[in-house]
N, CA, C and O atoms as a CHARMM CRD file, in Angstrom:
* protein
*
  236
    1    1 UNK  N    -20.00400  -8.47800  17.31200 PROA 1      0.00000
    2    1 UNK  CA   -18.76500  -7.73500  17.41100 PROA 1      0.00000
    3    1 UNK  C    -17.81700  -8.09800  16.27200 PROA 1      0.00000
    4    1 UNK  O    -17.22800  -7.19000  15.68500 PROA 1      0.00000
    5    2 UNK  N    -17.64900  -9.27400  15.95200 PROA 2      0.00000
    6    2 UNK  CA   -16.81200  -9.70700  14.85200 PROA 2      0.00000
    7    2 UNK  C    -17.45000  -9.28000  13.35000 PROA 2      0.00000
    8    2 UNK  O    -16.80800  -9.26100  12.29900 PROA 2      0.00000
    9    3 UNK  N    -18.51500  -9.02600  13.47200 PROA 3      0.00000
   10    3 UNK  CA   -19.21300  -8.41400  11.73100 PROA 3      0.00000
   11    3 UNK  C    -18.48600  -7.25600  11.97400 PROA 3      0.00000
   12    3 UNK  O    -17.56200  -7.10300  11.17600 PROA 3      0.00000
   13    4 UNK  N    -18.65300  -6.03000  13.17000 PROA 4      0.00000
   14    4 UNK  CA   -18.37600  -4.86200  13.19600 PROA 4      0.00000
   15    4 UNK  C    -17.02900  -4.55400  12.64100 PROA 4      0.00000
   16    4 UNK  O    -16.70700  -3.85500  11.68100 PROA 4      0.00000
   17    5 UNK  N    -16.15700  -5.41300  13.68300 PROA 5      0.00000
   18    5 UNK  CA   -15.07800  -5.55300  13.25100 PROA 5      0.00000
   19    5 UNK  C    -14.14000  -5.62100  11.56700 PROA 5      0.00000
   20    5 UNK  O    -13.07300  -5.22700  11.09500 PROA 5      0.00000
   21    6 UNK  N    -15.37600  -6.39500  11.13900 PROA 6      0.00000
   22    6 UNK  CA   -14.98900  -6.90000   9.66800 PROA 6      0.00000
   23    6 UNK  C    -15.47700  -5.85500   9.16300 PROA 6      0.00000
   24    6 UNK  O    -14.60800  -5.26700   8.51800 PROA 6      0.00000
   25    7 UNK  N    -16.37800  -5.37800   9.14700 PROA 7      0.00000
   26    7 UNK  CA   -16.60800  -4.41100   8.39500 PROA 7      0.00000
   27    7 UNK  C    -16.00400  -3.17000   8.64900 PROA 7      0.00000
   28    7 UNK  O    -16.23400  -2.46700   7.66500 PROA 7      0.00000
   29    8 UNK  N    -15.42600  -2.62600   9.37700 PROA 8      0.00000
   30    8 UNK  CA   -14.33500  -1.14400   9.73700 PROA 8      0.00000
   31    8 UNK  C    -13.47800  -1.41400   9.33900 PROA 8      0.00000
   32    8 UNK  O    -12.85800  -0.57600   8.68600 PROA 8      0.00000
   33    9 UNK  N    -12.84400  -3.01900   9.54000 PROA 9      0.00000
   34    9 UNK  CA   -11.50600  -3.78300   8.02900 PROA 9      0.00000
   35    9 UNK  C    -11.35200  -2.99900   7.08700 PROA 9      0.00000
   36    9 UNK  O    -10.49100  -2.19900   6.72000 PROA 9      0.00000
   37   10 UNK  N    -12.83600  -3.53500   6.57000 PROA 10     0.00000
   38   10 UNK  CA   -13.06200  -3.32900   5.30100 PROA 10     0.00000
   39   10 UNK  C    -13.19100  -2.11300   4.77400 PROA 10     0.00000
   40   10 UNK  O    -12.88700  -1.90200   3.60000 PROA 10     0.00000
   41   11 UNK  N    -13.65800  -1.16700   5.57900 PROA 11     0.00000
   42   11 UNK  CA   -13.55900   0.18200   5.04100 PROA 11     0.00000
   43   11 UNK  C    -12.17300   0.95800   5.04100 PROA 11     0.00000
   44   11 UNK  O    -11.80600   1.60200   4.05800 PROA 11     0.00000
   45   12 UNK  N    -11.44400   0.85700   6.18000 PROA 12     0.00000
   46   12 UNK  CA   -10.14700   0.89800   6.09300 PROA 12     0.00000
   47   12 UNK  C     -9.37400   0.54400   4.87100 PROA 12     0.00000
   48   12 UNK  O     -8.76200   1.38800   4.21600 PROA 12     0.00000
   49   13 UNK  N     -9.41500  -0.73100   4.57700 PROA 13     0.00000
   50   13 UNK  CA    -8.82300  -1.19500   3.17900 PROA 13     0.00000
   51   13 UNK  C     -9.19000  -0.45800   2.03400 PROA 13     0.00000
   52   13 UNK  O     -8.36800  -0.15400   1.16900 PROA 13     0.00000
   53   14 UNK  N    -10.82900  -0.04500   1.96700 PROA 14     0.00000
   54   14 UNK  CA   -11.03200   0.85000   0.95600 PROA 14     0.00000
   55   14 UNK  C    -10.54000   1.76600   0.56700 PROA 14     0.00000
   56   14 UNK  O    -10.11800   2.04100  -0.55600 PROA 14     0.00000
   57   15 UNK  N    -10.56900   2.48000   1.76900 PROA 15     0.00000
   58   15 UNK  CA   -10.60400   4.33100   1.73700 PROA 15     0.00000
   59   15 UNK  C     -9.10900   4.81800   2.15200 PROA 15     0.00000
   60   15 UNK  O     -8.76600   5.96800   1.87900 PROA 15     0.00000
   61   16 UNK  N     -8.01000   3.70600   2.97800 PROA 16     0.00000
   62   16 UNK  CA    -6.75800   4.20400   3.50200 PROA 16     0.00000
   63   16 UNK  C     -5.76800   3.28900   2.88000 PROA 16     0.00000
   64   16 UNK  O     -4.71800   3.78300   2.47000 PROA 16     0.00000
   65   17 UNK  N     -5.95700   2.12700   2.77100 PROA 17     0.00000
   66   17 UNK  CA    -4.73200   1.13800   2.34900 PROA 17     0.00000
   67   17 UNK  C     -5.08500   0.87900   1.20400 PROA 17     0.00000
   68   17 UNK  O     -6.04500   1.45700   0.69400 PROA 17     0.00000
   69   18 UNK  N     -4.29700  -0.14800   0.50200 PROA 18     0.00000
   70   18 UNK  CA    -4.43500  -0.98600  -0.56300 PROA 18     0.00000
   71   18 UNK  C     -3.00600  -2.21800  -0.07000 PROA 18     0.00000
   72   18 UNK  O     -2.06100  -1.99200   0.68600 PROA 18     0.00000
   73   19 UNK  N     -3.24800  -3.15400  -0.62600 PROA 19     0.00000
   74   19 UNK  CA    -2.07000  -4.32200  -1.37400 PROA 19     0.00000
   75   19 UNK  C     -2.07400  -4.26100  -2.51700 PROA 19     0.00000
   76   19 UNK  O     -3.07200  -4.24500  -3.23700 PROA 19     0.00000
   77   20 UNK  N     -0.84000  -4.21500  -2.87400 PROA 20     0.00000
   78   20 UNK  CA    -0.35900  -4.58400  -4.34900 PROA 20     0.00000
   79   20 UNK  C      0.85300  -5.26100  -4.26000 PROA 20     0.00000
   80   20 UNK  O      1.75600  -4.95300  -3.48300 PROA 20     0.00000
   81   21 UNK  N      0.89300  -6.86400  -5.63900 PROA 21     0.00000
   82   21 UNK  CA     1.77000  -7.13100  -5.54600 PROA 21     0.00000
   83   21 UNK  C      2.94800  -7.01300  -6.68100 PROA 21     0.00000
   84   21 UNK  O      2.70400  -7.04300  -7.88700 PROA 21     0.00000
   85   22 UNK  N      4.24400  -6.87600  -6.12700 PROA 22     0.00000
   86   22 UNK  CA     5.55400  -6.46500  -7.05100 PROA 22     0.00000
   87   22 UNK  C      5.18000  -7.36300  -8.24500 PROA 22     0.00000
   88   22 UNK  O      4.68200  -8.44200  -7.92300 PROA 22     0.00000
   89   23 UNK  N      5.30600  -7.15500  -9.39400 PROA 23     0.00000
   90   23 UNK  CA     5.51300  -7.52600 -10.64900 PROA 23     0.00000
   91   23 UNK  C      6.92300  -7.24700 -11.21400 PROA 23     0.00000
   92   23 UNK  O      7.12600  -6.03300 -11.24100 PROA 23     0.00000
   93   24 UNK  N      8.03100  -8.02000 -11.70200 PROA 24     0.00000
   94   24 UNK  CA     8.78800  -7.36600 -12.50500 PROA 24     0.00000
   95   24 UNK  C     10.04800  -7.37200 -11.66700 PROA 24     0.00000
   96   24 UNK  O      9.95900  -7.95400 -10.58600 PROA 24     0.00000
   97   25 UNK  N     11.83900  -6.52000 -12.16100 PROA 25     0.00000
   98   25 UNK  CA    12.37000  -6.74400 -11.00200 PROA 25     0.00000
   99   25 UNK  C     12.61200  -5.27400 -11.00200 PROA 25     0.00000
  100   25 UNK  O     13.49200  -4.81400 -10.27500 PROA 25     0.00000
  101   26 UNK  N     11.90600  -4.51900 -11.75500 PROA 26     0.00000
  102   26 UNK  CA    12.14700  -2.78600 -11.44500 PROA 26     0.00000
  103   26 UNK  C     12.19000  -2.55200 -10.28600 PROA 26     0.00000
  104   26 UNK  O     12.76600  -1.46700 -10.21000 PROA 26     0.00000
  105   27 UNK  N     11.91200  -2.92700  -9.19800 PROA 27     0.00000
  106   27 UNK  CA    12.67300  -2.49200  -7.61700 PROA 27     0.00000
  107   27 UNK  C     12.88300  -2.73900  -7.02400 PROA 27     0.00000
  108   27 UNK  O     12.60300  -2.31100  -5.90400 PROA 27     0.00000
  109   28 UNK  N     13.82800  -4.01000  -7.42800 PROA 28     0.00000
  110   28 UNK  CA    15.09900  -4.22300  -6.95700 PROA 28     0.00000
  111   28 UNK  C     16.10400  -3.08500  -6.53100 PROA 28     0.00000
  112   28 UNK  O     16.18400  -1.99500  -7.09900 PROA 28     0.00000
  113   29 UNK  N     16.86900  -3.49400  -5.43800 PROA 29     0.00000
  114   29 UNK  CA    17.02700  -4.65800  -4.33900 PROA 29     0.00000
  115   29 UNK  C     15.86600  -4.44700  -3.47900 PROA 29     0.00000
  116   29 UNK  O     15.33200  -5.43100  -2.96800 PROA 29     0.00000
  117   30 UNK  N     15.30100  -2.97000  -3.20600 PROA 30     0.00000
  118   30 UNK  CA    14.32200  -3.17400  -2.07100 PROA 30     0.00000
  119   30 UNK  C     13.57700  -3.60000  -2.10900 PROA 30     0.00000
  120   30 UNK  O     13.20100  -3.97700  -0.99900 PROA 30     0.00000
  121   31 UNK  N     12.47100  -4.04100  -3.51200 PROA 31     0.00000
  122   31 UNK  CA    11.28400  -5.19400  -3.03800 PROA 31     0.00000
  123   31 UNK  C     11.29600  -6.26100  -4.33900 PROA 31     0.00000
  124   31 UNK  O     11.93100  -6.00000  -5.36100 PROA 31     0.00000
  125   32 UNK  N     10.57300  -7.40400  -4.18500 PROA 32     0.00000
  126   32 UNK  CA    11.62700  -8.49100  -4.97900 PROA 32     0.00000
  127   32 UNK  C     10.07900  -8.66300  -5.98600 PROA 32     0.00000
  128   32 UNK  O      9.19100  -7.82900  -5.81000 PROA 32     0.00000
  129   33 UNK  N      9.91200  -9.62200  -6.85500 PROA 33     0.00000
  130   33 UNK  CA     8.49200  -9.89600  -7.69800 PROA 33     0.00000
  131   33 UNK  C      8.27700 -10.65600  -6.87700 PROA 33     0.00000
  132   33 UNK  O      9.13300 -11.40200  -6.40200 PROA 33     0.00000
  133   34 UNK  N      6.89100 -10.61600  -6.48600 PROA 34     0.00000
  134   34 UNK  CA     6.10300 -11.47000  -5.55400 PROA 34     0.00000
  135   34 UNK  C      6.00500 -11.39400  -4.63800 PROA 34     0.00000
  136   34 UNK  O      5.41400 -12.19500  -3.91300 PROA 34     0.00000
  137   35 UNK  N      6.89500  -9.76000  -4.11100 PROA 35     0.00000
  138   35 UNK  CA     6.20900  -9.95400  -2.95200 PROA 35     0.00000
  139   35 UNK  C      5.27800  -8.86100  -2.54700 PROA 35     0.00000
  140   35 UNK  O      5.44300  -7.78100  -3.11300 PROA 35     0.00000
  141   36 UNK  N      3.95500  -9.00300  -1.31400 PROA 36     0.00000
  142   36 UNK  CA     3.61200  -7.92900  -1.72800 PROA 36     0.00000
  143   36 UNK  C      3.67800  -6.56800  -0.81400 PROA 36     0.00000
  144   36 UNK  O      4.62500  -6.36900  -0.05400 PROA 36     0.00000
  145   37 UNK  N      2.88400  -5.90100  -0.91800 PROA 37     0.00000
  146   37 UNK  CA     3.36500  -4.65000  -0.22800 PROA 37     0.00000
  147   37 UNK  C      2.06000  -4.17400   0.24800 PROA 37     0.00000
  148   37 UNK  O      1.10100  -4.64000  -0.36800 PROA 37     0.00000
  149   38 UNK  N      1.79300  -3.33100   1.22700 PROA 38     0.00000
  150   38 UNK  CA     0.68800  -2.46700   1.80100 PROA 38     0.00000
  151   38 UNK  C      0.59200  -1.03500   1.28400 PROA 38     0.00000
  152   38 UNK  O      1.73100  -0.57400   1.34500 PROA 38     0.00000
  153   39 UNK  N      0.16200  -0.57200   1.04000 PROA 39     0.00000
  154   39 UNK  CA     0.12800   1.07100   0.53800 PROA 39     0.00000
  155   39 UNK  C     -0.63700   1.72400   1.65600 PROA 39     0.00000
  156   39 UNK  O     -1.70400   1.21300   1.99800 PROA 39     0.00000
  157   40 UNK  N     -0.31800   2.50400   2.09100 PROA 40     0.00000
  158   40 UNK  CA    -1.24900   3.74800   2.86800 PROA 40     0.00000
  159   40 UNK  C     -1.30200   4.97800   2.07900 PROA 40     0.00000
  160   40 UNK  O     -0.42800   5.75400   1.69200 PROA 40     0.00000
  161   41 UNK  N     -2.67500   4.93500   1.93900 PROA 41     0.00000
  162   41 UNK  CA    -2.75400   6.20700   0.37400 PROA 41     0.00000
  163   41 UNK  C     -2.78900   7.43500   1.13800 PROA 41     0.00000
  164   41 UNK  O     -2.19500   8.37500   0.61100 PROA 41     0.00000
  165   42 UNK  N     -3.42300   7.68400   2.41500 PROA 42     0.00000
  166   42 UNK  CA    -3.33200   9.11000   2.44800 PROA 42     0.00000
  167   42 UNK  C     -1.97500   9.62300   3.08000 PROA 42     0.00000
  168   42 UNK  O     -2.04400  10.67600   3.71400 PROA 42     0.00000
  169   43 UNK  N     -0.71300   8.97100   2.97200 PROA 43     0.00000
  170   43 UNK  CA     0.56500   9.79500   3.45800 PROA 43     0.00000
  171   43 UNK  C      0.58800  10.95200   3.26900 PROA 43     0.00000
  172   43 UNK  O      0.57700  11.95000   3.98800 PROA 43     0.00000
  173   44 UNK  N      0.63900  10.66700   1.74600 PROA 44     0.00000
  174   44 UNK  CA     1.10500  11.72000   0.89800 PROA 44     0.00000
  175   44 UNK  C      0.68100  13.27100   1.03700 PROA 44     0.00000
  176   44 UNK  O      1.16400  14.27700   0.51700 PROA 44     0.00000
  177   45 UNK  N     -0.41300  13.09600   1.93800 PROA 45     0.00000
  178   45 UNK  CA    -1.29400  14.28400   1.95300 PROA 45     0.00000
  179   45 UNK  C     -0.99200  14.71500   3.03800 PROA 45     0.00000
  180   45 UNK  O     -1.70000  15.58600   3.54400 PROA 45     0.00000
  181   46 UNK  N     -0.05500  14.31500   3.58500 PROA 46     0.00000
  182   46 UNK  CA     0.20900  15.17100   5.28200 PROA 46     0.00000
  183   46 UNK  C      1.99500  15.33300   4.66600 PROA 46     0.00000
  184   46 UNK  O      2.58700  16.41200   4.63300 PROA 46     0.00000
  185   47 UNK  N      2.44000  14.34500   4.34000 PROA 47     0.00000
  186   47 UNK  CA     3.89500  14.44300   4.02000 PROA 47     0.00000
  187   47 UNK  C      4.53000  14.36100   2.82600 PROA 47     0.00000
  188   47 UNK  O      4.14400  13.55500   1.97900 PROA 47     0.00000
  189   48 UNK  N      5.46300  15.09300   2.63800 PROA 48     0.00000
  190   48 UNK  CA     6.14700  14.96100   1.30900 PROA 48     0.00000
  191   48 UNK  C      6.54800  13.89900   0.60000 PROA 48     0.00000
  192   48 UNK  O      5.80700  13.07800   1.14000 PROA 48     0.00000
  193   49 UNK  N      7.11900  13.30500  -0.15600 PROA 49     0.00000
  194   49 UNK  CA     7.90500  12.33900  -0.49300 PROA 49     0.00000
  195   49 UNK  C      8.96400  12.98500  -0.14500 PROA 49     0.00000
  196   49 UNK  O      9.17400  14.19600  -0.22000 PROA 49     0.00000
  197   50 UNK  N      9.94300  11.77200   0.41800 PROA 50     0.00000
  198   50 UNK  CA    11.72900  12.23300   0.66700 PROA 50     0.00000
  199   50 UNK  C     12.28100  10.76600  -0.52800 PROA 50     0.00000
  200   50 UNK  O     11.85000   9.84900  -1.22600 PROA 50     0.00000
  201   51 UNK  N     13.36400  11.36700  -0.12000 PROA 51     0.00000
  202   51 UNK  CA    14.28400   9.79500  -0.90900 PROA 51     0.00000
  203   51 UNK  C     14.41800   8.62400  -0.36500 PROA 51     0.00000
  204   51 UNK  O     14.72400   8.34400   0.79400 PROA 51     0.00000
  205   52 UNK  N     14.18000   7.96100  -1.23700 PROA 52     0.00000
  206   52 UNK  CA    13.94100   6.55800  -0.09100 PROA 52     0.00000
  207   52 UNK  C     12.44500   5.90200  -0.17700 PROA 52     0.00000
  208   52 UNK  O     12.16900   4.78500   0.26100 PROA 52     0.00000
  209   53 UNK  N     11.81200   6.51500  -0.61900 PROA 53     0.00000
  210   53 UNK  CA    10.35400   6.68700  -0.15100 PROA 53     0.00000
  211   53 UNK  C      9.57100   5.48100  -1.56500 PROA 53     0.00000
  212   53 UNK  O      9.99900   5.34800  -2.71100 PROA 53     0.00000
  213   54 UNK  N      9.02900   5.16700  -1.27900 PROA 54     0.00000
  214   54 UNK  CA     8.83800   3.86300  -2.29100 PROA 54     0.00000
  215   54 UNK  C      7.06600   4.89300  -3.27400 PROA 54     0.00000
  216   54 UNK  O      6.02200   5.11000  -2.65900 PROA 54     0.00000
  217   55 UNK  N      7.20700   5.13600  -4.19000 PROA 55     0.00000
  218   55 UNK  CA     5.26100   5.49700  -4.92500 PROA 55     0.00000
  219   55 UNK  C      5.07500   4.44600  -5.34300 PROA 55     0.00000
  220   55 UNK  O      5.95700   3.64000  -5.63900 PROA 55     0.00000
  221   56 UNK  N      3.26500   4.19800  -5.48300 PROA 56     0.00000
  222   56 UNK  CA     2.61000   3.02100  -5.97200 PROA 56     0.00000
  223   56 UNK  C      1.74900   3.65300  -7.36900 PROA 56     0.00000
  224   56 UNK  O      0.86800   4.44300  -7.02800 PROA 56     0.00000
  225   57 UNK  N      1.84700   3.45700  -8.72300 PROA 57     0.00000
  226   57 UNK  CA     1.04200   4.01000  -9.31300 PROA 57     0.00000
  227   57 UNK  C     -0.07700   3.07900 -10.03200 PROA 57     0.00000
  228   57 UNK  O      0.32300   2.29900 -10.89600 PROA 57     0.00000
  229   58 UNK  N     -1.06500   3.10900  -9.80600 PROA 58     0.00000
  230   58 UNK  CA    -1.75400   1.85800 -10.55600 PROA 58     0.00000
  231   58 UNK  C     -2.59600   2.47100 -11.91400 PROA 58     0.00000
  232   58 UNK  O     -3.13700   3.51600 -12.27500 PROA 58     0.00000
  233   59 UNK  N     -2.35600   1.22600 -12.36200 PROA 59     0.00000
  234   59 UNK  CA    -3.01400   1.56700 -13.69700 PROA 59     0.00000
  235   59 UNK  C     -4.41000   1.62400 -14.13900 PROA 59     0.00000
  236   59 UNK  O     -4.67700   1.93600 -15.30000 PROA 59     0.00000
């Protein structure tokens, strides 16, 4: 049960999330360097961006 487990983790992390961590103090005040953040990649695809709304772009 615990492999299963780990492994649906893991696909999850693949295919829906990511971590990335802040570099830099470009966004400031709301997130500081170092710390890090969760991404859920498929939002975007059901909802718009509004204001407020933080994008992750990786390089």
């Amino acid at each position: 049960m615990r492999v299963l487990s780990s492994f649906l983790q893991g696909l999850v992390n693949i295919f829906f999330s990511a971590r990335f961590r802040v570099e830099g103090d470009s966004m400031l005040p709301a997130l500081r360097q170092g710390e890090s953040v969760l991404v859920v990649r498929t939002r975007f695809r059901w909802n718009r961006l509004r204001r407020g709304d933080v994008a992750v772009f990786e390089r």
